[in-house]
C-alpha positions in Angstrom: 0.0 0.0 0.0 1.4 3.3 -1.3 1.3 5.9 1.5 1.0 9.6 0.7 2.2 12.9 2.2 -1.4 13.8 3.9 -1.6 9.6 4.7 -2.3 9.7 8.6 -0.9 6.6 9.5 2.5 8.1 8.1 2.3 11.1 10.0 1.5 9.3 13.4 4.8 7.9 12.7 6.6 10.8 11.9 5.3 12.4 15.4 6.0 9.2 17.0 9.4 9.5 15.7 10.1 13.5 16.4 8.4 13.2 20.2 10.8 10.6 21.1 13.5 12.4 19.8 13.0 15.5 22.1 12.1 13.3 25.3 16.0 13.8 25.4 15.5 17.3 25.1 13.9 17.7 28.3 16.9 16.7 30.7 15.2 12.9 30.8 17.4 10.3 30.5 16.3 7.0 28.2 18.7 4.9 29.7 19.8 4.9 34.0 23.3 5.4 34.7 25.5 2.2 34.7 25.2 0.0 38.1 22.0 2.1 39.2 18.5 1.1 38.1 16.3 3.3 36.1 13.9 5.1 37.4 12.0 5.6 34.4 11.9 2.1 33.3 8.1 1.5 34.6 6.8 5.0 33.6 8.3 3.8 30.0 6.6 0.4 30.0 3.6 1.1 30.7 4.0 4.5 28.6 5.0 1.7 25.7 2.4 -0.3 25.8 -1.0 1.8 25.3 1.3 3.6 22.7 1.0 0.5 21.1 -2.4 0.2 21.3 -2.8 3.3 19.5 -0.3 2.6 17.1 -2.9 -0.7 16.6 -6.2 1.7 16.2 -4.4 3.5 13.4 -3.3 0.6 11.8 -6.8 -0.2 11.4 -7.9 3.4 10.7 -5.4 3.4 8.0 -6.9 0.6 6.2 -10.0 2.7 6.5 -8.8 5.5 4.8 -7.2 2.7 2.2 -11.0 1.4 1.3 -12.6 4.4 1.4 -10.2 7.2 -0.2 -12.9 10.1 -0.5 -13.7 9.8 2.9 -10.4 10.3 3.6 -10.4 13.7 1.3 -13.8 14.3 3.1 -12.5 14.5 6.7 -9.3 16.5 5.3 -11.3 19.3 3.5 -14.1 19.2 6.7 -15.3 22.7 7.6 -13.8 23.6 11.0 -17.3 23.5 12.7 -18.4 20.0 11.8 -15.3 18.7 14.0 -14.5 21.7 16.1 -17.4 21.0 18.7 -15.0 18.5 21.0 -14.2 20.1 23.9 -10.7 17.3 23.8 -9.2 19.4 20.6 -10.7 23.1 21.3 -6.8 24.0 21.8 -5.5 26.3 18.7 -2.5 23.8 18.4 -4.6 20.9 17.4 -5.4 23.3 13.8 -2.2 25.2 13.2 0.0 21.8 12.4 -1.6 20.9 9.3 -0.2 17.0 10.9 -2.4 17.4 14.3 -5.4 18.5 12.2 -5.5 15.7 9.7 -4.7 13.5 12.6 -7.4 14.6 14.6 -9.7 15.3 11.9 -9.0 11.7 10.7 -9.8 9.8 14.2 -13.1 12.0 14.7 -14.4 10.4 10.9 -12.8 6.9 12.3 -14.7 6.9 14.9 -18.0 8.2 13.3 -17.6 4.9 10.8 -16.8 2.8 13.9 -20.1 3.9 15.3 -22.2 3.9 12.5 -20.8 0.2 12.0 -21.8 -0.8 14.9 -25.5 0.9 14.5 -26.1 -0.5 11.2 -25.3 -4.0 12.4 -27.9 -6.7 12.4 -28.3 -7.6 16.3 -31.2 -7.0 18.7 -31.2 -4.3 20.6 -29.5 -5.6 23.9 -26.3 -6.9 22.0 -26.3 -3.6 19.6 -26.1 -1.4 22.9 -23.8 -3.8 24.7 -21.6 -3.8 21.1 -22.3 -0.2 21.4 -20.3 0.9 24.8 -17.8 -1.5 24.2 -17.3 0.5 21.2 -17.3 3.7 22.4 -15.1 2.8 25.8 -12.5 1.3 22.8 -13.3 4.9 20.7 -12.7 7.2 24.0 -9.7 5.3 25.0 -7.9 5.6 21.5 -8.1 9.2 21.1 -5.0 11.3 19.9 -5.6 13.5 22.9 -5.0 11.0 25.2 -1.3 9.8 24.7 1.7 12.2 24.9 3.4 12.3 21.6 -0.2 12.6 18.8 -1.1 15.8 21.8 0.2 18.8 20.7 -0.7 20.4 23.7 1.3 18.3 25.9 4.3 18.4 23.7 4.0 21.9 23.7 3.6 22.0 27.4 6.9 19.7 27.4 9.0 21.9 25.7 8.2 25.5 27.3 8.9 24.0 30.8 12.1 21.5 29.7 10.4 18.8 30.4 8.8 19.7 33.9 5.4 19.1 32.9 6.4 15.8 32.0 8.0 15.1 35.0 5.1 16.4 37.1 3.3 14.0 35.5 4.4 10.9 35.7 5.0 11.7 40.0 0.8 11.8 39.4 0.5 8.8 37.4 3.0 6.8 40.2 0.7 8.3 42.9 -2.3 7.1 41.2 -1.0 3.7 40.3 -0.6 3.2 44.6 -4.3 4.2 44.7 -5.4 2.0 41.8 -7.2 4.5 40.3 -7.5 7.8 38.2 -7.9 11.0 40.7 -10.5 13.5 39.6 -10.2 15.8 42.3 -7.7 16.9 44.9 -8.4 14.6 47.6 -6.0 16.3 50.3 -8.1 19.0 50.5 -11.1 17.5 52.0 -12.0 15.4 55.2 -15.0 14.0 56.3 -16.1 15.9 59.5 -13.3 18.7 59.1 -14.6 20.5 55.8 -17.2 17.9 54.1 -20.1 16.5 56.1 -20.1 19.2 59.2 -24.0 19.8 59.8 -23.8 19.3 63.8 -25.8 16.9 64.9 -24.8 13.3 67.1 -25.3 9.4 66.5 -27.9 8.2 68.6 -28.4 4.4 67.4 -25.7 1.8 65.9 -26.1 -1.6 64.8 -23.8 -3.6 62.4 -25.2 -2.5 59.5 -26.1 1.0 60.1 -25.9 4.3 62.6 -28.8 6.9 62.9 -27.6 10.6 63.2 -29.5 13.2 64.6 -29.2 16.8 63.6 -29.0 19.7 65.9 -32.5 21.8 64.8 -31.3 25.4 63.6 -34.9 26.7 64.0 -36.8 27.2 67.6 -39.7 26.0 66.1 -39.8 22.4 64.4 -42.1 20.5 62.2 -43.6 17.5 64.5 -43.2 15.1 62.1 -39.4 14.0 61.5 -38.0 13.8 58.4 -35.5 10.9 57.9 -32.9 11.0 55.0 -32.0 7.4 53.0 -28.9 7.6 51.0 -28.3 5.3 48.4 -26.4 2.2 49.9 -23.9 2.0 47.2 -22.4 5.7 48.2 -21.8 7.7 51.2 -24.5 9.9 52.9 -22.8 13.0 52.9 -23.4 13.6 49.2 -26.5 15.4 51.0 -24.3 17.2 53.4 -21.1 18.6 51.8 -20.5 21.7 52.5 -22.8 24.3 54.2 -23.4 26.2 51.0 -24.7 23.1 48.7 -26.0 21.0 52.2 -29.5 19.9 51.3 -29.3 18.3 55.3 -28.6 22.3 56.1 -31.2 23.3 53.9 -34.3 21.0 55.1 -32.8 21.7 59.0 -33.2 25.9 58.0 -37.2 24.9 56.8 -38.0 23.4 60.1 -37.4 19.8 60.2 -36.1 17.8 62.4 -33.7 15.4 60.4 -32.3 12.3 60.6 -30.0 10.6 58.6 -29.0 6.8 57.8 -25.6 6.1 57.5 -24.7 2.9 55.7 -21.6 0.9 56.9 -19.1 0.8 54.6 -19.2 -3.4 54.5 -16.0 -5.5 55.1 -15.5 -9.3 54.8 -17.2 -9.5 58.0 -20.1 -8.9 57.0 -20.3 -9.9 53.4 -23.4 -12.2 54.5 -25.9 -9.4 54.7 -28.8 -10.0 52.1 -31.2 -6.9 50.6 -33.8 -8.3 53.4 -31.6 -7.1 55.9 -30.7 -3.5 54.4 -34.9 -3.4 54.7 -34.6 -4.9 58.5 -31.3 -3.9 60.0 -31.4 -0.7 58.2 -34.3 1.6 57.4 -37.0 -0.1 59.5 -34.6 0.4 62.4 -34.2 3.7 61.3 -38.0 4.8 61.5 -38.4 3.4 65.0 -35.7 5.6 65.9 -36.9 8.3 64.4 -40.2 8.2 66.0 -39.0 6.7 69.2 -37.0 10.5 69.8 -39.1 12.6 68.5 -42.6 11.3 69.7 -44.0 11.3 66.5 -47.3 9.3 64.7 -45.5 8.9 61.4 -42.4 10.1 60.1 -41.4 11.9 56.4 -38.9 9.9 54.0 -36.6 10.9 51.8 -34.8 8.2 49.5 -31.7 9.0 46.7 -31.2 7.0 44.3 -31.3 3.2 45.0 -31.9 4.7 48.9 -35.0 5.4 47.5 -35.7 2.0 45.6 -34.7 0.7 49.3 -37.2 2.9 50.8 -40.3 1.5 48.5 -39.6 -1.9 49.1 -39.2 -1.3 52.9 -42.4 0.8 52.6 -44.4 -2.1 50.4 -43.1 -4.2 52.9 -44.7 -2.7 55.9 -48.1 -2.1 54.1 -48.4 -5.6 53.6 -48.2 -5.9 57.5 -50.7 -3.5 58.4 -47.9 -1.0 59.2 -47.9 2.3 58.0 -45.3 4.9 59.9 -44.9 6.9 56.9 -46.3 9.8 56.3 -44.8 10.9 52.8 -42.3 9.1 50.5 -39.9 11.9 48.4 -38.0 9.9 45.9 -34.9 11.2 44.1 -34.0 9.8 40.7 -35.0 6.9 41.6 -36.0 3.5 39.2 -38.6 1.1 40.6 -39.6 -0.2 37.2 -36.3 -1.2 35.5 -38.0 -2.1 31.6 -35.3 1.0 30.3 -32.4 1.3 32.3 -30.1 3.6 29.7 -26.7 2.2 29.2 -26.1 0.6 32.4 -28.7 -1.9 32.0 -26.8 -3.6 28.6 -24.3 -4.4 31.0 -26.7 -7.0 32.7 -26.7 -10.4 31.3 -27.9 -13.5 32.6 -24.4 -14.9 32.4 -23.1 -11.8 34.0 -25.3 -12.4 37.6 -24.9 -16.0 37.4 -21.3 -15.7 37.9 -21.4 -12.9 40.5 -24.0 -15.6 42.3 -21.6 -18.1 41.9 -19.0 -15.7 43.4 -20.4 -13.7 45.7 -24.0 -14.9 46.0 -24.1 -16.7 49.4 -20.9 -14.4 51.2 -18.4 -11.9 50.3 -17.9 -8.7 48.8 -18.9 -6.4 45.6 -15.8 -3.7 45.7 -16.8 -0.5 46.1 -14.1 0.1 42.9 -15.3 -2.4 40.4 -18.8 -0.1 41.1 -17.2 3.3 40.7 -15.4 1.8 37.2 -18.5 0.8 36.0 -20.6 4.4 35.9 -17.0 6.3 35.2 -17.3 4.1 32.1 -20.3 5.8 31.2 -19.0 9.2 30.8 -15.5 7.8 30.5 -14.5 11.0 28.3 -15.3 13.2 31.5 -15.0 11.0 34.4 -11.5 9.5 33.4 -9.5 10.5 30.2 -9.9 14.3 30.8 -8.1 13.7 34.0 -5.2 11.0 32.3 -4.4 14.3 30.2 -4.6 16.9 32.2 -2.2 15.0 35.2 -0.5 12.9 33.6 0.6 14.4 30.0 0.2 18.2 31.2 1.6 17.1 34.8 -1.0 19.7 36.3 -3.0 18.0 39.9 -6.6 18.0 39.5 -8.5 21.1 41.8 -10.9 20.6 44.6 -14.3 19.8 43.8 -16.2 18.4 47.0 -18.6 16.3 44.1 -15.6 14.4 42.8 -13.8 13.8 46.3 -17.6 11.9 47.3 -17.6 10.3 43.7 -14.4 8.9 44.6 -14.7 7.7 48.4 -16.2 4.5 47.5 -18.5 1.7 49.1 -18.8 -2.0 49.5 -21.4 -3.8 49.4 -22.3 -7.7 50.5 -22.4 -9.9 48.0 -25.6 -11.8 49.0 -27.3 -8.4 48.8 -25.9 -7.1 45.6 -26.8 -10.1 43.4 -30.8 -10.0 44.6 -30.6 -6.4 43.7 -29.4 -6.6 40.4 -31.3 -9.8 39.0 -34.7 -8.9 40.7 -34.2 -5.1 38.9 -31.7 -4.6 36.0 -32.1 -8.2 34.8 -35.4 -9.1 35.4 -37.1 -6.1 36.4 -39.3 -8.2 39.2 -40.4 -5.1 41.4 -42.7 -3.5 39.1 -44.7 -6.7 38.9 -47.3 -7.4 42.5 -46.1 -10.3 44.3 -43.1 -11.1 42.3 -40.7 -10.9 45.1 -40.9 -12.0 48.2 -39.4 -9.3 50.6 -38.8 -9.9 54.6 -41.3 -12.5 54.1 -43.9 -10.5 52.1 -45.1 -10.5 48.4 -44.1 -7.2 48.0 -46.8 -5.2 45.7 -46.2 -1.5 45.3 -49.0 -0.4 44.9 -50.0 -0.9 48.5 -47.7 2.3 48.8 -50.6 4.7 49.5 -48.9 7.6 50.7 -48.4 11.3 48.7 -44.9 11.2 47.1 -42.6 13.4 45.9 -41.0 12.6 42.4 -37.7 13.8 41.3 -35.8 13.1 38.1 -32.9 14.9 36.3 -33.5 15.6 32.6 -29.9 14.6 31.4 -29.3 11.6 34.3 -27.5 8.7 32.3 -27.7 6.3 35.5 -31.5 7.2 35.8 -33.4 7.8 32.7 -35.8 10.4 33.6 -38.8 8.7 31.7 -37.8 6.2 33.4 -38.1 7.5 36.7 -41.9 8.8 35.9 -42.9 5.2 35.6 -43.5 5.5 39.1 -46.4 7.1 38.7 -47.9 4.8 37.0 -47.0 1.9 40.2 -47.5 4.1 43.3 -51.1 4.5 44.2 -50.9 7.7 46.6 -51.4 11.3 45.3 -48.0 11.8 44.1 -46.2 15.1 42.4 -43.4 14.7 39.6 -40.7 17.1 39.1 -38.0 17.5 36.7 -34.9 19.0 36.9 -32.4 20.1 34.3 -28.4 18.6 34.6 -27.6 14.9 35.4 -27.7 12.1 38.8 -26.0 14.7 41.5 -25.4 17.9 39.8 -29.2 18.2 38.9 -30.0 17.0 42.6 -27.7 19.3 44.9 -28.8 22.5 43.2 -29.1 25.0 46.2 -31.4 27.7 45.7 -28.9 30.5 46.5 -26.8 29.1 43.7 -29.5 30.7 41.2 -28.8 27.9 39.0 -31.0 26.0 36.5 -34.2 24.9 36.1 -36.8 22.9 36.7 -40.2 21.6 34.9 -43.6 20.9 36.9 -47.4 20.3 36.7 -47.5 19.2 33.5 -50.0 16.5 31.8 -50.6 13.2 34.2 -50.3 9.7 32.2 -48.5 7.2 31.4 -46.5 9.0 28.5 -43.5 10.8 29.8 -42.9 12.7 27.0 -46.4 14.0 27.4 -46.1 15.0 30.9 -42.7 17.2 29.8 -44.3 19.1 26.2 -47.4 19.9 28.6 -45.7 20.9 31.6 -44.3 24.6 33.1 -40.5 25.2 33.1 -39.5 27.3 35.9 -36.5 28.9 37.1 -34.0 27.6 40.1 -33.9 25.3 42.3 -36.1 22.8 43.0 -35.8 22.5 46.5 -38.2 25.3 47.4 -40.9 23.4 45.5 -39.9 20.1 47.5 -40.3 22.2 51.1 -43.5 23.6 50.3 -44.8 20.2 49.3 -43.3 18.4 52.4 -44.7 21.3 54.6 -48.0 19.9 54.1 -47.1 16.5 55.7 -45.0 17.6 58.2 -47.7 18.2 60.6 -48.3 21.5 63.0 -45.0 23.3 64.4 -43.6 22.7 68.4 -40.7 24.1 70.1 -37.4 22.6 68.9 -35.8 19.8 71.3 -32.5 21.0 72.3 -31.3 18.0 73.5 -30.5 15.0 70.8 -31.4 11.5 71.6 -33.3 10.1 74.4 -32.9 7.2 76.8 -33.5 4.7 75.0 -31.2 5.7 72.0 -28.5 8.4 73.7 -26.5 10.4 71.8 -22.8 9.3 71.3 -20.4 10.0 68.8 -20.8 13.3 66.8 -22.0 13.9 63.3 -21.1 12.7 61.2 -20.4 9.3 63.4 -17.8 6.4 62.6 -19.3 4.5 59.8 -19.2 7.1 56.8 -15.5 7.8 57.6 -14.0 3.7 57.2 -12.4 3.3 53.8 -13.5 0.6 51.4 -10.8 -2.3 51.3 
């Protein structure tokens, strides 16, 4: 095959070629000195070997061009705004080396005919979107901005420091190798209790599985009906207490409630016997009592985020089948209780998949916290991951502080027993939604015995939980309930406080069964949507009485302060 001077597989080699050359520019020996081992030698390796998997991907692109030479002239002669709209090549040096644009240029067609490939193949739907991230993780992970010597910026960068950058660099890939993991945020700069997680407040109940904070009232008059928090199990709690700007615990404390949270253990080997029965038992049951022991209370308000809330509805189905009802209101936050359309997550889920995580894990053990966090940076690998490869590790500059992406990080085990009922009685075989299907605690659990008013929250762009998705529990719930959406994704869209001014939100539009519907018919209005949620809850909250200074009670004293032992313990 004749290669020509725009042909890009010739000029990957060619920058190949010049970027090793000045690596010995930059005051970076290739070779240690004789009797003393090199310190470069594993940056180099493992530097060499997803070279070489690019150098692979443009094998194959090259043979792309080969078959399909207009394309090739196609993607050369592009206007600049049908490729300039990736944020990964907005730099000016990606278009004024006539080699970086073809290059780039040439991987964004590449990976348009991957795609289109994989779109036009004949599969059903689950294999086409399973074909479909594999594709686009292989895609993400082969772009030119991702590896030192096809990233002009970074070579650039190299050159105007002598090679600092490139130093810098690889001390922050050697210090995320010991963590086992990519950092997205500056994780020195935060610690639970110190700066993140600091509402006051004191643990008044314990048991393996969970402890039950109480938070000091900043109001002299409370609500009489608690309110009690339910994060999702798979994360830690203070997602909803961060920092006292962007606290919704702070936030629902300033409206009048008195608020307790549920603080999941972080689950060790131990304990890797624990089943989803007990998370109902152990966990938010005890929780309730609690909460109504202390405060005196008929019935307490619920609040669940996430699969917190899908927890919350089954512990709540549960109960109604007994003749139990201690719940006043239910607010779910983008949360799924009918799994038919899961997004991308839910290709993930095969039959063979849970069977061997049974076989593993099913009667004892663990599901890492880390093999979870992977799985939804996958989703948004582009953002979550690569982003941060460049930006430490080819431009040697340390991620900033973002009190989001240091939660996003701290991650969670969970036991294995518990996992694998979750995911093949939702993601796999969407039981839940159906009356009776599962037997929970000992019940048929049927949701629709659920007759309390809830509150409904999705986020418009979520790509954990699809937002129609969400709104199909409407359509299972059989108390008044009120659906709101708001604009942004799974966290950003959630902790929106209103003094942030930020977004919107969409309400009251057309009740059904059609999403889509509900959204063209419904209001869009400005800010948060907190202020919506805190009038609704108002109205189940019950009349106002003086504020209880003291935490706790006899039966369940107050002991360690907020925000207590269990959300600090590291995942193994």
């Amino acid at each position: 095959m004749s290669s020509s001077p725009n042909d890009p597989a010739q000029l990957l080699a060619s920058l190949l070629e010049g970027g090793i050359a000045m690596l010995g520019q930059f005051g970076m020996p290739r070779t240690a000195e004789p009797g003393k081992p090199d310190p470069m030698a594993e940056f180099f390796a493992a530097t060499q070997q997803v070279a070489n998997m690019q150098q692979e991907f443009w094998k194959q692109a090259t043979a792309y061009w080969s078959a399909f030479p207009a394309a090739a002239a196609a993607a050369a002669q592009a206007p600049a705004d049908a490729v300039d709209s990736d944020r990964r090549f907005a730099a000016d040096s990606w278009r004024s080396d006539p080699r970086f644009d073809l290059i780039r240029r040439s991987y964004l067609a590449y990976s348009s005919f991957l795609q289109n490939t994989v779109e036009s193949a004949q599969l059903d739907e689950k294999t086409k979107a399973q074909l479909r991230h594999g594709m686009r993780q292989y895609i993400d992970a082969m772009s030119p901005s991702n590896f030192l010597l096809t990233n002009p910026e970074a070579l650039q960068l190299a050159a105007e420091t002598g090679g600092k950058s490139l130093t810098e660099g690889m001390n922050l890939f050697f210090e995320d190798m010991a963590k086992g993991r990519v950092s997205s945020t500056d994780e020195k700069a935060y610690e639970v209790g110190r700066n993140i997680a600091t509402t006051p407040g004191a643990v008044i109940f314990e048991n393996e599985l969970i402890q039950v904070i109480q938070y000091t009232p900043t109001t002299d008059q409370v609500y009489e009906r608690p309110l009690l928090l339910v994060p999702p199990a798979i994360n830690k709690f203070y997602i909803l207490d961060l920092q006292p700007e962007n606290s919704f615990v702070r936030y629902a404390l300033d409206q009048g409630h008195t608020v307790f949270m549920l603080s999941w253990r972080n689950i060790d080997a131990s304990l890797g016997h624990l089943s989803w029965d007990d998370y109902l038992e152990q966990g938010i049951m005890q929780a309730i009592d609690v909460a109504q022991n202390v405060t005196g209370a008929d019935q307490v308000n619920t609040l669940g985020f996430c699969v917190g809330g899908t927890l919350l509805a089954s512990t709540l189905a549960v109960l109604a089948a007994r003749d139990e009802h201690p719940v006043s209101s239910m607010t779910l936050l983008t949360t799924m209780l009918d799994f038919t359309d899961t997004g991308e997550i839910g290709s993930l889920v095969t039959e063979e998949s849970v069977a061997a995580r049974e076989a593993a894990i099913g009667k004892g053990g663990l599901m890492q916290g880390k093999e979870l966090a992977f799985t939804f940076t996958s989703l948004r690998a582009n953002d979550l991951m690569w982003q941060y490869v460049v930006n430490s590790y080819l431009k040697g500059k340390a991620p900033p502080a973002f009190d989001l992406l240091y939660w996003n990080a701290d991650s969670t085990n969970l036991p294995g027993p518990m996992f694998c009922w979750y995911v093949r009685n939702t993601y796999l075989e969407n039981n839940l939604r159906e009356p009776g299907k599962t037997i929970q605690c000992g019940e048929k659990v049927d949701l629709s015995l659920i007759d309390v008013p809830t509150f409904l929250y999705a986020s418009r762009e979520d790509h954990i939980v699809p937002w129609h998705t969400a709104y199909q529990s409407t359509e299972l719930l059989a108390g008044d309930n009120r659906f709101v959406l708001g604009a942004s994704g799974h966290i950003a869209g959630v902790i929106n406080p209103p003094v942030k001014k930020k977004r919107n939100y969409w309400v009251n539009g057309k009740a059904g069964p059609d999403p889509q519907r509900w959204l063209e018919t419904a209001q869009s209005v400005p800010g948060s949507w907190w202020p919506a949620w805190s009038e609704w809850l108002a109205q189940h909250a019950g009349d106002e009485v003086p504020a209880r200074v003291k935490l706790g009670n006899r039966k369940h004293r107050a002991s360690d302060p907020a925000p207590g032992r269990y959300v600090k313990a590291k995942a193994e």
